[in-house]
N, C-alpha and C positions, 0 to 999 in steps of 0.2 A: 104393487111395486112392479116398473116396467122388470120385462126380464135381465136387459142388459144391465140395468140395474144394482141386479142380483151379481151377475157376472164379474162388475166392475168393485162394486163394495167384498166380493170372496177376497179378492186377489189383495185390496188396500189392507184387508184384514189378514191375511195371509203374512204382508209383509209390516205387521205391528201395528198395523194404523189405529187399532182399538175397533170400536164400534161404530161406524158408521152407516147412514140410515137416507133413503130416499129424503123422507119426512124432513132431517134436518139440512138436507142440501138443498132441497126445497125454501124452508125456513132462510139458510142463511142468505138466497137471494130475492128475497123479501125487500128488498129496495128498490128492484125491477117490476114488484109486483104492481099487477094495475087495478087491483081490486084495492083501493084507498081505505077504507072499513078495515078489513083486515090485515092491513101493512100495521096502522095505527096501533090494532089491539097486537097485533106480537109485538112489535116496538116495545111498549107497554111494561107486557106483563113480563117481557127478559126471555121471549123465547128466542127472538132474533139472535139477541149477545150468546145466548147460551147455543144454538148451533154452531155461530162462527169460534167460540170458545173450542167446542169438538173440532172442527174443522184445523184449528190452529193447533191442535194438541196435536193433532195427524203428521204434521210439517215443522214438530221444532218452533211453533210462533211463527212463522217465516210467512209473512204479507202478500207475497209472490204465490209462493204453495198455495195457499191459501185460495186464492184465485185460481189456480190453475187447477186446482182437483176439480171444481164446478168446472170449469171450460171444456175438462178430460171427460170428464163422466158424460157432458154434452155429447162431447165429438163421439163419445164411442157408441153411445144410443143411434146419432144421423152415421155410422158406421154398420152400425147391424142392421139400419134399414137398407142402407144401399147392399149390404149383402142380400136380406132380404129379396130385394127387388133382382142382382145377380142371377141372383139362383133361381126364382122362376124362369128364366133364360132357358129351357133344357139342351140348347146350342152354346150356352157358355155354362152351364152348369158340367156339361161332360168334356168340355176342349180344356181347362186352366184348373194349374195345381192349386191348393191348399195357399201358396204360399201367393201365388199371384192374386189369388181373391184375396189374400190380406192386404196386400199392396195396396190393390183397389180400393179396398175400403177403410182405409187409413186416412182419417181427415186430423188436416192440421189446424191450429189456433189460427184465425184471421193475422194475428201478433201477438209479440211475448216482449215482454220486457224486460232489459237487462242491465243493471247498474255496475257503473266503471268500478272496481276496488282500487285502482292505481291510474295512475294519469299514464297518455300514450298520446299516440296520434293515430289515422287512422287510415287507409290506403290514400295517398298523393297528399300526403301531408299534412293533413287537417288535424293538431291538435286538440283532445279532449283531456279535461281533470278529473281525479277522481271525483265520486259522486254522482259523473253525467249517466243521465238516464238516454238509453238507445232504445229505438222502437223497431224490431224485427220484424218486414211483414215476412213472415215464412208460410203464410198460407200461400199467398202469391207463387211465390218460389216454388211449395213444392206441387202446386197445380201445374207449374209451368215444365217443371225437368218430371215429373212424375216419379218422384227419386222419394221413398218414403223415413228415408236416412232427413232429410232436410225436414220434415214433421216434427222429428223427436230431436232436432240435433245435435244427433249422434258421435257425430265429428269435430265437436267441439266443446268446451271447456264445462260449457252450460247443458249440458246432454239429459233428456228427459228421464226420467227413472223408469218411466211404462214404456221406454222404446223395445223392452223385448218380451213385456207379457201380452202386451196388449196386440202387437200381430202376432206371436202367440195363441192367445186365447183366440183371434180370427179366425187362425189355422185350424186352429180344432175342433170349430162351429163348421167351419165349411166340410171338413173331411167326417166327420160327424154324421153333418146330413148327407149329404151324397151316400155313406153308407146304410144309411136310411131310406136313399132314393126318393123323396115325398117331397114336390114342391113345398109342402108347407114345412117342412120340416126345419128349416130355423127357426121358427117361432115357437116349434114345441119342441126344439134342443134347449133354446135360451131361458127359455120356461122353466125347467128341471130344476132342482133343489140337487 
């Protein structure tokens, strides 16, 4: 099991999510796989349905959720690596707090999706009904303001639920190792049971 892994699956389970396992987030994007032979045999024998079954129990059913825990759990492994990579830096391992290495390595979804509940319209007048599907790129965005609020967003209706464990959990990998002092040292904090 990657470390981050571990990291990411405490906290879902922390906050109710049940049991959740590398293996079946693996499994449940089994549609992406490119090894054909073995997409075919989990199809199959029900192993696919039954991680996405776990995965949906985590979120209420919720289709969105569902998605979005696999994209989270991504971001936050290509997040440990860029801390990783940080922190052997020992000119920005010793200059930036805790809190700015989270910043840093706070990756957002490429996009999120988001469905109207009630009809409106939308700056300069453009009418939408409910039902319409909007495509957020908020990777874009928060590459662009470097604002980690726009990641999770926070400031709006639709705000992430890991927008405060998961820089969080950055902050205390990084302050972590630094007291550790050991360029390798994130990889055997994340490691830790």
């Amino acid at each position: 099991m990657h470390p981050c892994h571990r990291l990411l699956f405490a906290k879902m389970r922390a906050l109710g999510g049940g049991r959740p396992s590398v293996r079946h987030s693996r499994t449940a994007q089994a549609p992406r796989l490119s090894n054909f032979p073995k997409l075919v045999w989990w199809t199959l024998s029900g192993k696919v349905h039954r991680a996405k079954r776990l995965r949906a129990g985590m979120v209420g059913g919720n289709l969105s959720g569902v998605n979005a825990i696999g994209i989270a759990a991504h971001n936050v492994v290509k997040g440990m690596e860029r801390m990783r990579e940080l922190f052997a830096d020992e000119r920005v391992r010793s200059s930036i707090s805790p809190e700015e290495a989270a910043n840093k390595c706070v990756i957002a979804p490429i996009s999120v999706y988001r469905q109207a509940t009630a009809g409106g319209t939308v700056r300069g007048g453009c009418p939408f009904s409910r039902g319409s599907l909007f495509v957020l790129n908020i990777g874009a965005a928060s590459r662009h303001f470097g604002d980690r609020r726009i990641a999770f967003l926070e400031d709006n209706w639709s705000r992430c639920p890991a927008a405060e464990w998961v820089p969080a959990t950055f902050e205390g990998v990084w302050s972590r190792a630094r007291s550790a002092g050991e360029a390798g040292s994130i990889g055997s904090l994340t490691a830790a049971k």
